[in-house]
MITI-6600 format. One record per residue (C-alpha): x, z, y. Coordinates in nm, 2 decimals. Layout:
! residues N
+--------+--------+--------+
:      u :      w :      v :
+--------+--------+--------+
:      X :      Z :      Y :
...
+--------+--------+--------+
! end
This chain:
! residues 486
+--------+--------+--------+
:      u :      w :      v :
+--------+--------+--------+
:   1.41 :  -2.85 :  -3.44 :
:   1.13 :  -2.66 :  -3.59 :
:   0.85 :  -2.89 :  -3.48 :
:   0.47 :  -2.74 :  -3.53 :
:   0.61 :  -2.47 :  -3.69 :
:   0.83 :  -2.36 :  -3.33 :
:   0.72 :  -2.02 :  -3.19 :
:   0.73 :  -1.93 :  -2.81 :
:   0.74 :  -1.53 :  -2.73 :
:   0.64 :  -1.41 :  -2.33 :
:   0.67 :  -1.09 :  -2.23 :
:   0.68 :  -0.92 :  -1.89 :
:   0.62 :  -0.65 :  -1.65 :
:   0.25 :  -0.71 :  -1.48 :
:   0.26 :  -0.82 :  -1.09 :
:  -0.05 :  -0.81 :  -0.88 :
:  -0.41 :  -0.86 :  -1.00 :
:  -0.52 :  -1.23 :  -0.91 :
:  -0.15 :  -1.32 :  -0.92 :
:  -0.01 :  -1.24 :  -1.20 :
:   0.08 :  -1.49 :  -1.48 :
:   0.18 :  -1.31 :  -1.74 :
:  -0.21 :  -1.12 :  -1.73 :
:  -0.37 :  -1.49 :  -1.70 :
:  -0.15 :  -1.58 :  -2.01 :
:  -0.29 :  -1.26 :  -2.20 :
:  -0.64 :  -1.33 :  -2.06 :
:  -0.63 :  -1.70 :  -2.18 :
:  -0.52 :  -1.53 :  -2.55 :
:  -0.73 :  -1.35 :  -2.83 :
:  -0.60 :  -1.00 :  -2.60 :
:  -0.51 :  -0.82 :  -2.91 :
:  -0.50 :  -0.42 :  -2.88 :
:  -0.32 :  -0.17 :  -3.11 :
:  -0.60 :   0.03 :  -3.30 :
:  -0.51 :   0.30 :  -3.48 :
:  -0.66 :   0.59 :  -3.70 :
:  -0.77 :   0.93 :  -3.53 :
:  -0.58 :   1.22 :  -3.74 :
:  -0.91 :   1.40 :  -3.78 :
:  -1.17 :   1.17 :  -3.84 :
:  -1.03 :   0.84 :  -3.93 :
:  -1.20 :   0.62 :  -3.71 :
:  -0.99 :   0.32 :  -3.54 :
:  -0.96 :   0.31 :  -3.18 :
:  -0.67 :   0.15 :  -2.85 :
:  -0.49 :   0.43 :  -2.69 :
:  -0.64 :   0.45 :  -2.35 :
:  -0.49 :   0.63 :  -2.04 :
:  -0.88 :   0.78 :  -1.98 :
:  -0.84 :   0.97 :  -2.34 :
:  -0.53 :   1.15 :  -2.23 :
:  -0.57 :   1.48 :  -2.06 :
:  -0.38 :   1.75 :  -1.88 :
:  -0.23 :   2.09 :  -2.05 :
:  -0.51 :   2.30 :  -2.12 :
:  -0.39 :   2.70 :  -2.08 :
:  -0.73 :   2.84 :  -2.20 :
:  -0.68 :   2.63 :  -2.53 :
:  -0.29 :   2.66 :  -2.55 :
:  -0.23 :   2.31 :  -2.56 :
:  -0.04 :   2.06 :  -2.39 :
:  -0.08 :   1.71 :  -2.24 :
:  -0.29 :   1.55 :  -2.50 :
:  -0.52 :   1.27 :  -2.60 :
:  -0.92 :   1.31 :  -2.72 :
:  -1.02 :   1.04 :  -3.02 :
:  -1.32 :   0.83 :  -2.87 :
:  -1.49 :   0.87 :  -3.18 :
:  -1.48 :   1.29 :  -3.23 :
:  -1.30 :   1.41 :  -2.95 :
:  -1.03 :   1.57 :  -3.16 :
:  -0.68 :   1.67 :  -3.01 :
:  -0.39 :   1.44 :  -3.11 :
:  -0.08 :   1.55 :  -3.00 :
:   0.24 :   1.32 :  -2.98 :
:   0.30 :   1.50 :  -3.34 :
:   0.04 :   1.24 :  -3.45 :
:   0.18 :   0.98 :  -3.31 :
:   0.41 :   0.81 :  -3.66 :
:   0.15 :   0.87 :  -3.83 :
:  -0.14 :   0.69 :  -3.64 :
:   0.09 :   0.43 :  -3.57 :
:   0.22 :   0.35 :  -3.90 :
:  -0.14 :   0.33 :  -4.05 :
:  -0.25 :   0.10 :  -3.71 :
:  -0.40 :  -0.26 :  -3.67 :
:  -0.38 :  -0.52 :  -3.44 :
:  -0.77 :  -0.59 :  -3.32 :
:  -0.85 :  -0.92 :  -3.12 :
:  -1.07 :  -0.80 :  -2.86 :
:  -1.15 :  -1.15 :  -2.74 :
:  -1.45 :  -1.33 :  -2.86 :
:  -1.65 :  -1.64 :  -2.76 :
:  -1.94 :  -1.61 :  -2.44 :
:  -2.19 :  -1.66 :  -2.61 :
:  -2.10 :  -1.43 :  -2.89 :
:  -2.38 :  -1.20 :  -3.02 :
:  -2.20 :  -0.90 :  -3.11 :
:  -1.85 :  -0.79 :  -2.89 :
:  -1.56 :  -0.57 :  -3.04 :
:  -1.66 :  -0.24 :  -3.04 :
:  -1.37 :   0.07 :  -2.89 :
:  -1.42 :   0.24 :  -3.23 :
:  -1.42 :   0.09 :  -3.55 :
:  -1.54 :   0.26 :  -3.91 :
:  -1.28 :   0.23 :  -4.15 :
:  -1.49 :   0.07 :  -4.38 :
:  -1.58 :  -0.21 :  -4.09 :
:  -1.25 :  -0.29 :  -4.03 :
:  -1.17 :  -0.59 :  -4.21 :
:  -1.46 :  -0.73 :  -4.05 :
:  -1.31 :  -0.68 :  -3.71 :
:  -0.93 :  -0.80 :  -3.86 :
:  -0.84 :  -1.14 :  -3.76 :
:  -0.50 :  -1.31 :  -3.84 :
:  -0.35 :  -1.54 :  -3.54 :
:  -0.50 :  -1.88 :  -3.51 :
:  -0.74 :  -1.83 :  -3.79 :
:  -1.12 :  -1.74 :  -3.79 :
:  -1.29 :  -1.63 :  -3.47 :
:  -0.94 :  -1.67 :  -3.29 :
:  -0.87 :  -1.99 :  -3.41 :
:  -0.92 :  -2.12 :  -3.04 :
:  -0.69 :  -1.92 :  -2.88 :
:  -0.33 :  -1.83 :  -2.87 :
:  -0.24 :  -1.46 :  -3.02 :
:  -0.17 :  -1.21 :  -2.72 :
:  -0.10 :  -0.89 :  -2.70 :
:  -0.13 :  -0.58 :  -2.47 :
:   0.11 :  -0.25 :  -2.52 :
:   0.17 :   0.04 :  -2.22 :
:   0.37 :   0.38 :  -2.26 :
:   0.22 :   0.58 :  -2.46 :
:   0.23 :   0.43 :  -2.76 :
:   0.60 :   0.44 :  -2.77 :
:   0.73 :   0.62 :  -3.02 :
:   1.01 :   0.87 :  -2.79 :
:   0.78 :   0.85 :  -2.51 :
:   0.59 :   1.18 :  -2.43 :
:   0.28 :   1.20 :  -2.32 :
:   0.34 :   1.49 :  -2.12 :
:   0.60 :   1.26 :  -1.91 :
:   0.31 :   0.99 :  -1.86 :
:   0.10 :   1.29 :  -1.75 :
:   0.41 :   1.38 :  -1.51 :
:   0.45 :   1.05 :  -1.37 :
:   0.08 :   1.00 :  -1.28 :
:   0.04 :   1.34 :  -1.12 :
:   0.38 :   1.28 :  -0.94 :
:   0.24 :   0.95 :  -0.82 :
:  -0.07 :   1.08 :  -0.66 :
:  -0.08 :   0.99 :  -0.27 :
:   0.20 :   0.79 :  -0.28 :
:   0.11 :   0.35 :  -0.33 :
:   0.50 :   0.25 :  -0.40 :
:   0.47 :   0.50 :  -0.73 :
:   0.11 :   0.40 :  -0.82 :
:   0.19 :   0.05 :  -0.83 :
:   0.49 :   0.17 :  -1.06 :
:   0.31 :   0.38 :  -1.27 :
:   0.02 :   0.09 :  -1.30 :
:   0.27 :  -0.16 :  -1.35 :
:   0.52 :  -0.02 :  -1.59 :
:   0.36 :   0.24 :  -1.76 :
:  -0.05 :   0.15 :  -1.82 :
:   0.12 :  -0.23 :  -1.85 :
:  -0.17 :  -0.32 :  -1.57 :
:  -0.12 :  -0.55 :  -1.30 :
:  -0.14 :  -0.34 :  -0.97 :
:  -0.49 :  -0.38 :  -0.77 :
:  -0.43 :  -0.32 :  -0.41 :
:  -0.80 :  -0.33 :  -0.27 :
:  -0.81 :  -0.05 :  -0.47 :
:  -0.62 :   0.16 :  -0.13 :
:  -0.96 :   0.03 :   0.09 :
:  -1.10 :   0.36 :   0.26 :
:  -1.48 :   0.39 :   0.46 :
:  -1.46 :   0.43 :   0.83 :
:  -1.60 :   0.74 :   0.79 :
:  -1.42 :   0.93 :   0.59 :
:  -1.17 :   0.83 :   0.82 :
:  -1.33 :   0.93 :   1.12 :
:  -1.32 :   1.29 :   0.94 :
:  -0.98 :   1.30 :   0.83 :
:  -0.84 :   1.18 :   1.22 :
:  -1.08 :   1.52 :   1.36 :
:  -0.81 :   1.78 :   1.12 :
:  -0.49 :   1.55 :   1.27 :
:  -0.28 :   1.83 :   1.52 :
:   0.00 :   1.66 :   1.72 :
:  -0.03 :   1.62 :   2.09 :
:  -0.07 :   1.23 :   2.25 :
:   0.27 :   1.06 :   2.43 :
:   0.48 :   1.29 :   2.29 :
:   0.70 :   1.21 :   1.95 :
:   0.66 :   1.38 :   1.66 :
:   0.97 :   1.63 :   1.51 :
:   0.99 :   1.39 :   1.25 :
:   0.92 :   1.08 :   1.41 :
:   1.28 :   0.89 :   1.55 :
:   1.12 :   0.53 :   1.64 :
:   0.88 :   0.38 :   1.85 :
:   0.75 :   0.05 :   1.86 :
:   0.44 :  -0.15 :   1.97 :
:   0.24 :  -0.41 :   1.93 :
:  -0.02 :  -0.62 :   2.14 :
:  -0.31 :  -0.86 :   2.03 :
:  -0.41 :  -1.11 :   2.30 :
:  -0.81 :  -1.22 :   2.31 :
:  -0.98 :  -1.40 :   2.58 :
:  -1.09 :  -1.11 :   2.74 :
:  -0.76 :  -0.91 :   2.74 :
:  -0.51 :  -0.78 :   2.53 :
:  -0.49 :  -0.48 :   2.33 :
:  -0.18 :  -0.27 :   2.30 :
:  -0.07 :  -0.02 :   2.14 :
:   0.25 :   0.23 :   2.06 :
:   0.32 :   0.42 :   1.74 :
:   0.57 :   0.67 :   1.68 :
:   0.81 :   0.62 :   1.33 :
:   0.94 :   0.86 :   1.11 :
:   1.11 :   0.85 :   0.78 :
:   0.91 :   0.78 :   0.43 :
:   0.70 :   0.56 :   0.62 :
:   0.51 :   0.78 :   0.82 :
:   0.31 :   0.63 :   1.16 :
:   0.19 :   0.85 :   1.44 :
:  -0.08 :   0.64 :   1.68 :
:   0.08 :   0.73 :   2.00 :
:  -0.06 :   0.57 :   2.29 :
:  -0.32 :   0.26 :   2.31 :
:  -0.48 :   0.08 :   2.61 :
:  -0.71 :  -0.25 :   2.59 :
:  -0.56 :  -0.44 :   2.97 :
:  -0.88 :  -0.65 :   3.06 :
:  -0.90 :  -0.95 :   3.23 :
:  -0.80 :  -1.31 :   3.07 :
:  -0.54 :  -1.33 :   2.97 :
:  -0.50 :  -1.73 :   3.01 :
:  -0.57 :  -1.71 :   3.35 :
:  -0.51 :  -1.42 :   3.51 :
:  -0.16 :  -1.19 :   3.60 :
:  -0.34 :  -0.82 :   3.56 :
:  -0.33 :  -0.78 :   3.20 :
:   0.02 :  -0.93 :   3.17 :
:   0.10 :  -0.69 :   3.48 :
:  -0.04 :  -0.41 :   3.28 :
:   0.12 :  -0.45 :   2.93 :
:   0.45 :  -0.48 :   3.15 :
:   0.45 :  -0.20 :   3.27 :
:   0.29 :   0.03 :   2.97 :
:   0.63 :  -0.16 :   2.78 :
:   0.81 :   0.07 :   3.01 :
:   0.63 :   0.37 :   2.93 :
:   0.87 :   0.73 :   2.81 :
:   0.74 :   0.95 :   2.56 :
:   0.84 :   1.32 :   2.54 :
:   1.09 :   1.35 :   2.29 :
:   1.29 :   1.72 :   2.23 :
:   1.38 :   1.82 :   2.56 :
:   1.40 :   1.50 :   2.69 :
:   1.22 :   1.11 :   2.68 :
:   1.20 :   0.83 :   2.45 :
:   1.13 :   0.47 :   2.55 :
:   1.01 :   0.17 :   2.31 :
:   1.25 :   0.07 :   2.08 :
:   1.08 :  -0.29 :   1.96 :
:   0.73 :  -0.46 :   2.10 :
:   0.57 :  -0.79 :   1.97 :
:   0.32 :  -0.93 :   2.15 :
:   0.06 :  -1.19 :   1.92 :
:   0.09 :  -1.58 :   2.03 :
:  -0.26 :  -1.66 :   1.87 :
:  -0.40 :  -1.70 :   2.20 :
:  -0.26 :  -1.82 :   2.53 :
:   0.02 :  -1.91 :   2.35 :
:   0.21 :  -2.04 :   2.63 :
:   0.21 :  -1.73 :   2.85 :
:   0.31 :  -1.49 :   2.55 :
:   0.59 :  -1.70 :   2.52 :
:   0.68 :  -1.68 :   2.88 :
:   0.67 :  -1.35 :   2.90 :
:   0.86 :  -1.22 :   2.54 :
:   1.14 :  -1.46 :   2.61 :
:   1.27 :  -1.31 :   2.95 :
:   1.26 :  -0.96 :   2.81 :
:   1.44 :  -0.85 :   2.49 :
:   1.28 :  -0.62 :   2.21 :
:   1.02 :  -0.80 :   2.30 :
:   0.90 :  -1.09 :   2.00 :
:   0.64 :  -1.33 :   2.02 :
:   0.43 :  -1.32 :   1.66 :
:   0.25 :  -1.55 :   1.49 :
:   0.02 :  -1.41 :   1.22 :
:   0.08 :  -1.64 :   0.87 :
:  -0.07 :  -1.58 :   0.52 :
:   0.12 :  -1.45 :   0.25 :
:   0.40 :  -1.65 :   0.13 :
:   0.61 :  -1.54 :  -0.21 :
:   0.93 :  -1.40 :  -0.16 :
:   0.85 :  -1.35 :   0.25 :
:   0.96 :  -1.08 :   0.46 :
:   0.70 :  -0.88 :   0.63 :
:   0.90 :  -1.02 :   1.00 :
:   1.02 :  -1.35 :   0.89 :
:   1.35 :  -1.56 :   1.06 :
:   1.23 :  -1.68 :   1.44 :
:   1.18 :  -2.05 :   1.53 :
:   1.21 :  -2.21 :   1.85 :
:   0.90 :  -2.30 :   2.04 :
:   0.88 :  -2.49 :   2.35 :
:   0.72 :  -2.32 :   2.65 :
:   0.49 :  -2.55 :   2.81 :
:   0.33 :  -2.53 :   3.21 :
:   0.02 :  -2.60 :   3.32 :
:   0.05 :  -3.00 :   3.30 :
:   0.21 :  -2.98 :   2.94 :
:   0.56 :  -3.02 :   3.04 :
:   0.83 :  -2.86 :   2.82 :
:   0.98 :  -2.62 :   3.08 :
:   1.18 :  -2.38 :   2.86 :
:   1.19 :  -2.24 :   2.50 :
:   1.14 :  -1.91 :   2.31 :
:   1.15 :  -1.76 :   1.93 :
:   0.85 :  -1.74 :   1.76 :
:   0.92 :  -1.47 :   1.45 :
:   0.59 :  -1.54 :   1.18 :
:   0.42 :  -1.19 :   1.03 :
:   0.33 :  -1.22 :   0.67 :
:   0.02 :  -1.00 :   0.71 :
:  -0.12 :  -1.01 :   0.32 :
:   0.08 :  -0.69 :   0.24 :
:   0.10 :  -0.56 :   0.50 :
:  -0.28 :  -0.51 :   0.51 :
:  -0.26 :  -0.38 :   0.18 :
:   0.01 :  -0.08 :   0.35 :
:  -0.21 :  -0.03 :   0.63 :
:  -0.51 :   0.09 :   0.40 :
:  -0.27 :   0.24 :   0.16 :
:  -0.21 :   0.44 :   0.45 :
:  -0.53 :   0.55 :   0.57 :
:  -0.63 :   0.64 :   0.23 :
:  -0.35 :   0.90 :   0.23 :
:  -0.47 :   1.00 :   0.56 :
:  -0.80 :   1.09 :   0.39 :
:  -0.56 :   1.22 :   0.08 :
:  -0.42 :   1.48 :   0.34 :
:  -0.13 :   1.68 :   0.29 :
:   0.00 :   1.83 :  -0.03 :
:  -0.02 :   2.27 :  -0.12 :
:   0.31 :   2.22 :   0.03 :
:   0.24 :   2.06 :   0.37 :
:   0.38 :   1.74 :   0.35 :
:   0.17 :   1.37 :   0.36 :
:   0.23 :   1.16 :   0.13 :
:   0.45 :   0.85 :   0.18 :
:   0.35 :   0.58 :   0.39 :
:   0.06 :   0.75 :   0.61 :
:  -0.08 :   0.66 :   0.92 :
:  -0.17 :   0.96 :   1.12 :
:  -0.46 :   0.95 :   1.41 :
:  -0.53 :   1.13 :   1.71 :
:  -0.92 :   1.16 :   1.75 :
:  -0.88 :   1.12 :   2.12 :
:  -0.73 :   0.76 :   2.06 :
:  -0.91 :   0.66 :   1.76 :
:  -1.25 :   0.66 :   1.79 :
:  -1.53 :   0.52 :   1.61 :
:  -1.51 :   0.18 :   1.69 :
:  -1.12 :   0.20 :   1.67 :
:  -1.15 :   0.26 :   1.31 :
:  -1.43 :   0.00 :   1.24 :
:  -1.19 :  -0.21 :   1.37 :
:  -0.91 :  -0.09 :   1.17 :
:  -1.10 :  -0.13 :   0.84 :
:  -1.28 :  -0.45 :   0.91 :
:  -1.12 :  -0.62 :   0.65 :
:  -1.16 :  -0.64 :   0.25 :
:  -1.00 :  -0.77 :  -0.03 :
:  -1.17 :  -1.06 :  -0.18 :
:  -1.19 :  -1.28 :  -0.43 :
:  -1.21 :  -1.63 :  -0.22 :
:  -1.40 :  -1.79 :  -0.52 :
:  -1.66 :  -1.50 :  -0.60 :
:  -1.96 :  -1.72 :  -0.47 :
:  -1.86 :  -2.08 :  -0.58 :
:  -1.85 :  -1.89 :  -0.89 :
:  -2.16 :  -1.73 :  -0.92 :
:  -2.36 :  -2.02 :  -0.76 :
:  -2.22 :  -2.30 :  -1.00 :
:  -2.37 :  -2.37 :  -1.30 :
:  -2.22 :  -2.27 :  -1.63 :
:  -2.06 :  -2.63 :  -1.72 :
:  -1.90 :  -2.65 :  -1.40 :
:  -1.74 :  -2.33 :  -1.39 :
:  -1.38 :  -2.47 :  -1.60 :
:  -1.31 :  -2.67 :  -1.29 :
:  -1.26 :  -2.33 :  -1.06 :
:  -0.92 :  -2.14 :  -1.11 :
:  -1.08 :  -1.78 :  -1.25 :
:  -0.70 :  -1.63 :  -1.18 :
:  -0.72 :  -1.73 :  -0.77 :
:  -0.50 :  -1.54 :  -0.53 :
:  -0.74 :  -1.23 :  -0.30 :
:  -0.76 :  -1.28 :   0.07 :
:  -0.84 :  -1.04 :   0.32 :
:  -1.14 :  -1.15 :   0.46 :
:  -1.28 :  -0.97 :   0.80 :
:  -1.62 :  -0.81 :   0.74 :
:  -1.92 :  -0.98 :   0.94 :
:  -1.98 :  -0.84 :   1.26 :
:  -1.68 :  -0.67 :   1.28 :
:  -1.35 :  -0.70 :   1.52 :
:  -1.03 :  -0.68 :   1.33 :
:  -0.83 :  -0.71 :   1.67 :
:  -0.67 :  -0.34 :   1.62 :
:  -0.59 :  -0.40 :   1.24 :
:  -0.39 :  -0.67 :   1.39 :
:  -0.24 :  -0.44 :   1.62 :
:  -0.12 :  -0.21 :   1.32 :
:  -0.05 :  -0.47 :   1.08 :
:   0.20 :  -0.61 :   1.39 :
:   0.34 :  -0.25 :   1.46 :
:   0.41 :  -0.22 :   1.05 :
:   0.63 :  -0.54 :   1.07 :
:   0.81 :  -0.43 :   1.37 :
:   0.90 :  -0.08 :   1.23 :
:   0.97 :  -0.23 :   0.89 :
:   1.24 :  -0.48 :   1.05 :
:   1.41 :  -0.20 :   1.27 :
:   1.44 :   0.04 :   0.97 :
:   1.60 :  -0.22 :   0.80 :
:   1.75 :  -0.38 :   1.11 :
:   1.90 :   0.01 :   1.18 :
:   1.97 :   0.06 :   0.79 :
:   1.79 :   0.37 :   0.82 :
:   1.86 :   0.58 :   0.49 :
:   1.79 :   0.95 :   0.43 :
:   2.14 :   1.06 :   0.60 :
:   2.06 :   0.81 :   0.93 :
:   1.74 :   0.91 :   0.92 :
:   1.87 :   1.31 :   0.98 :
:   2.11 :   1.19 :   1.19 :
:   1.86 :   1.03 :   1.42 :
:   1.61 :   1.27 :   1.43 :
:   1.89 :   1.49 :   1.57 :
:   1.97 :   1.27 :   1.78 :
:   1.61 :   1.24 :   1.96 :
:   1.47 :   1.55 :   1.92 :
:   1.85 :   1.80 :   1.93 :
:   1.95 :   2.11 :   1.73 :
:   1.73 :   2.41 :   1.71 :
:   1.82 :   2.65 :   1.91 :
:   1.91 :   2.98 :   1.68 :
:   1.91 :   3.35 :   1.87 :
:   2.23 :   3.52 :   1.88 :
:   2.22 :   3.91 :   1.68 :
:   2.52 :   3.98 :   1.87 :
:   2.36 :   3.94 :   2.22 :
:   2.53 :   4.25 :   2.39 :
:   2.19 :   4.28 :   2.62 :
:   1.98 :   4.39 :   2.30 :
:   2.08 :   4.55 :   1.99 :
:   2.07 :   4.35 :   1.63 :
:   1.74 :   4.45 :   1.56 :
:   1.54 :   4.39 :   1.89 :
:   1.34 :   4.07 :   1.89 :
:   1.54 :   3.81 :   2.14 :
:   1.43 :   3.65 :   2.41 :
:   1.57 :   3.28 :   2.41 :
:   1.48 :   3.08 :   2.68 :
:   1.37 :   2.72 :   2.61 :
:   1.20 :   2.43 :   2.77 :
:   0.84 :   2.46 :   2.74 :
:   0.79 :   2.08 :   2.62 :
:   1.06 :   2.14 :   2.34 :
:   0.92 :   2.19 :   2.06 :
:   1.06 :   2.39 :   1.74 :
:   1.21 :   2.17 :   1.47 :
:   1.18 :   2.29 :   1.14 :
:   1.37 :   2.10 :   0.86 :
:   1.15 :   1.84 :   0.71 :
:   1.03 :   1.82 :   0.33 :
:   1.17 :   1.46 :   0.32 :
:   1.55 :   1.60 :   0.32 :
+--------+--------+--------+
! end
C-alpha cells in the first residue's frame, strides 16, 4: 500500500548470545544509543549499567549513576531532564573507518557525530536501536540496583536481569569455573557420604559406559535445585564383553542411603547407550527406573529428557531379539546448569547460610582432582572462531558471524563424569516435574523421608520445666531444622 515508503518496526526481549535474532538484527543496523547530557557538565554520553553505583552512606546518597566525562552524581531527579535534552548516536561505523564513536561527546562535537537514518555514514544500514531499564522514565534506579544484587548467585535471575533489564542477550559461558577453585570450594563442603541430606528428598543416578568400564554415580536432590554428589564408583572391565561391570552397576542400583531414621533407595537411573549399545539396552529394559540415554545436541523447544523411542535389541549375530526405549538428553543446557552450578559452589553460601539456587555440592572424599578436571573439561565455543581468523578478509561474508556456541571438550581432557552429571540433571529435572514437585510437595516430601523433629516435653514429670531434657534419639538421625527455601 505504501510501497518504498512502508516501514517495518522489530522489537523484542534478547535470547541467548550466538542465538539471538533480534541482537543479529541490531548488530546488522547503524546500533544507535541514547546519548544524553550530564547535569553538571554537559557532556553527551549512553547510560551504562557500569556508571551506576550502590548507596553510598558516607556521602548520603543513594543508588546513583557517575557521568563518564566528570564523574558527577546524577540521581533519577535528573533523569527528564537529561532525557528531554538527549540524542540518538549511531555507534556503528564502517571497518575500515579512521576514527570510531567516541562514549563522550562535547556539545560542540555533536552534530558531527548526529546522523539521520539512511543518510550520511549510515546510509548502508538499517536504523537500530538499543534501550534497557534505566532509562525509563518511572523506573528507579535503586530497583535496578535491587534486582542485580538480588540476582547474585542465582543463573535463572541473572539471565533475567541480563535479558530484561540491561536489554543484553544472556551469555552462559559466562557460569565456566577453573578446576581449582573448585577443588577449594569442595575442601569447606560438610555433609557426610551415603547418607541424604535434611534437605535433599530424591536420589537419582546416572552411568557413562566406555570401553574400559562404566562410571556411575548417585546424587542426592533437594528443592531449588540443589545436588549433593552422594556416592560414585568407576566398575572396570569392558563393558562389551564382559558381565563384572554390568554385575557391579546392578547391584550399586540397589544401593540404600541413610535417610532420617531410616533408608532411601534410588528413585530414577539412566544408564548412557553411546557405547555397547546393545547390552545397555538389555539391561535398562528388564528393570524399571532404569532409562537407556542417548546424548543429542541441542534442539529448540527440547526438553532436557525428551519422549522415548523404541530401539531394537540386537544379539551377538545381529538378530533383532527384543526392543527397548531409548529417551534422548539434550545436553547444551544442561551443561550450561552444570557450571552455573559449580560456580555457585565457589559463590558459597549467603550471610544467611543458604546456597544459592541450583548448586552442586562436593564431597572432597569423592571428588578429587581428576574428578573435577573431568567435570569442567568442557567450554563454550564459538565453532567458527578459527575459520574466522584464518580466512582472509574478502572471504569472511561467506561465514555466519551470529553461529550457534558448542561445548567443545578441552584437549587432553576426559569429560566422562560431566556426562555423568549432565545425565543425573536430566533425570532429576524429569522426576521433579514427573512428581510435580512445588514448594508445598517439596515440604511434604522432605517430611516424609527424613520425619518430624522430635521436640522435648517441659512437662516431663521426671525433670522440672527448667532442667535441660534428655530425649533419646537414634544416633544416625540427624536434626532437621526448617529450611530457608520455605
Amino acid at each position: 500500500m505504501y510501497g518504498d515508503l512502508a516501514k517495518e518496526w522489530e522489537g523484542s526481549t534478547p535470547g541467548e548470545v550466538g542465538e539471538c535474532a533480534i541482537t543479529e538484527d541490531y548488530e546488522a543496523g547503524d546500533r544507535r544509543e541514547y546519548y544524553v547530557p550530564c547535569p553538571h557538565c554537559g557532556d553527551f554520553h549512553p547510560l551504562r549499567f557500569e556508571q551506576m553505583r550502590g548507596p553510598d552512606v558516607a556521602l548520603d546518597l543513594p543508588v546513583h549513576m557517575r557521568c563518564l566525562s566528570c564523574d558527577g552524581v546524577m540521581l533519577d531527579g535528573h533523569k527528564p531532564d537529561m532525557m528531554a535534552g538527549g540524542h540518538w548516536i549511531a555507534t556503528r561505523v564502517d571497518d575500515d573507518a579512521a576514527e570510531k564513536v567516541p562514549a563522550v561527546i562535547k556539545p560542540a562535537d555533536l552534530e558531527k557525530w548526529r546522523c539521520p537514518p539512511c543518510e550520511g555514514r549510515c546510509r548502508d544500514w538499517q536504523p537500530s536501536y538499543h534501550l534497557w531499564a534505566a532509562y525509563a522514565p518511572r523506573e528507579r534506579w535503586a530497583e535496578i540496583w535491587d534486582r542485580w544484587e538480588k540476582a547474585q548467585g542465582d543463573t535463572t535471575k541473572l539471565r533475567t536481569f541480563s535479558q530484561q533489564d540491561l536489554a543484553q542477550p544472556y551469555d552462559p559461558g559466562g557460569e565456566a569455573v577453573d578446576w581449582e577453585k573448585i577443588v577449594e570450594a569442595a575442601r569447606k563442603v560438610r555433609y557426610v557420604r551415603n547418607v541424604v541430606p535434611a534437605d535433599a528428598g530424591l536420589i537419582v543416578s546416572a552411568a557413562d559406559v566406555q570401553s574400559y568400564g562404566i562410571k556411575w554415580a548417585a546424587w542426592a536432590i533437594g528443592p531449588r535445585d540443589q545436588m549433593y554428589l552422594l556416592d560414585k564408583e568407576v566398575f572396570e572391565g569392558a563393558p562389551d564383553q564382559s558381565d563384572e561391570p554390568w554385575i557391579a552397576l546392578a547391584d550399586a542400583l540397589e544401593r540404600k542411603y541413610q535417610a532420617g531414621s531410616g533408608e532411601r533407595g534410588i528413585d530414577l537411573s539412566g544408564v548412557d547407550s553411546g557405547y555397547a549399545t546393545d547390552r545397555v539396552y538389555l539391561f535398562t529394559r528388564a528393570r524399571p527406573g532404569v532409562f537407556a540415554l542417548d546424548g543429542r545436541p541441542r534442539k529448540a523447544g527440547a526438553s532436557w529428557l525428551g519422549s522415548p523411542t523404541k530401539q531394537k535389541v540386537k544379539d551377538q549375530r545381529g538378530r533383532v531379539i527384543a526392543k527397548a526405549l531409548l529417551y534422548p538428553v539434550y545436553g547444551h543446557d544442561i551443561k550450561t546448569s552444570v557450571m552455573a552450578g559449580l560456580a555457585n559452589l565457589v559463590q558459597g553460601q549467603s550471610e544467611l547460610g543458604q546456597w544459592p539456587r541450583n548448586t552442586l555440592h562436593l564431597l572432597p572424599e569423592l571428588a578429587d582432582e581428576a574428578f573435577i578436571k573431568e567435570l569442567t573439561a568442557e567450554r563454550l565455543v564459538d565453532p567458527e572462531e578459527e575459520a574466522r581468523n584464518s580466512v582472509s578478509r574478502r572471504a569472511r561474508h561467506l561465514i555466519n558471524p551470529h553461529a550457534p556456541r558448542e561445548w567443545k571438550r578441552i584437549i587432553g581432557r576426559q569429560n566422562d563424569w560431566l556426562d555423568v552429571a549432565v545425565y543425573a540433571k536430566a533425570l532429576a529435572w524429569s522426576l521433579q516435574a514427573r512428581m510435580r514437585l512445588d514448594e508445598k510437595k517439596w515440604a511434604e516430601l522432605l517430611l516424609a523421608v527424613h520425619g518430624q523433629m522430635e521436640t522435648p516435653d517441659l512437662f516431663n514429670a521426671n525433670n522440672g520445666p527448667f532442667e535441660p531434657q534428655q530425649v533419646e534419639a537414634p544416633a544416625s538421625k540427624p536434626a532437621i531444622a526448617k529450611s530457608d527455601w520455605l
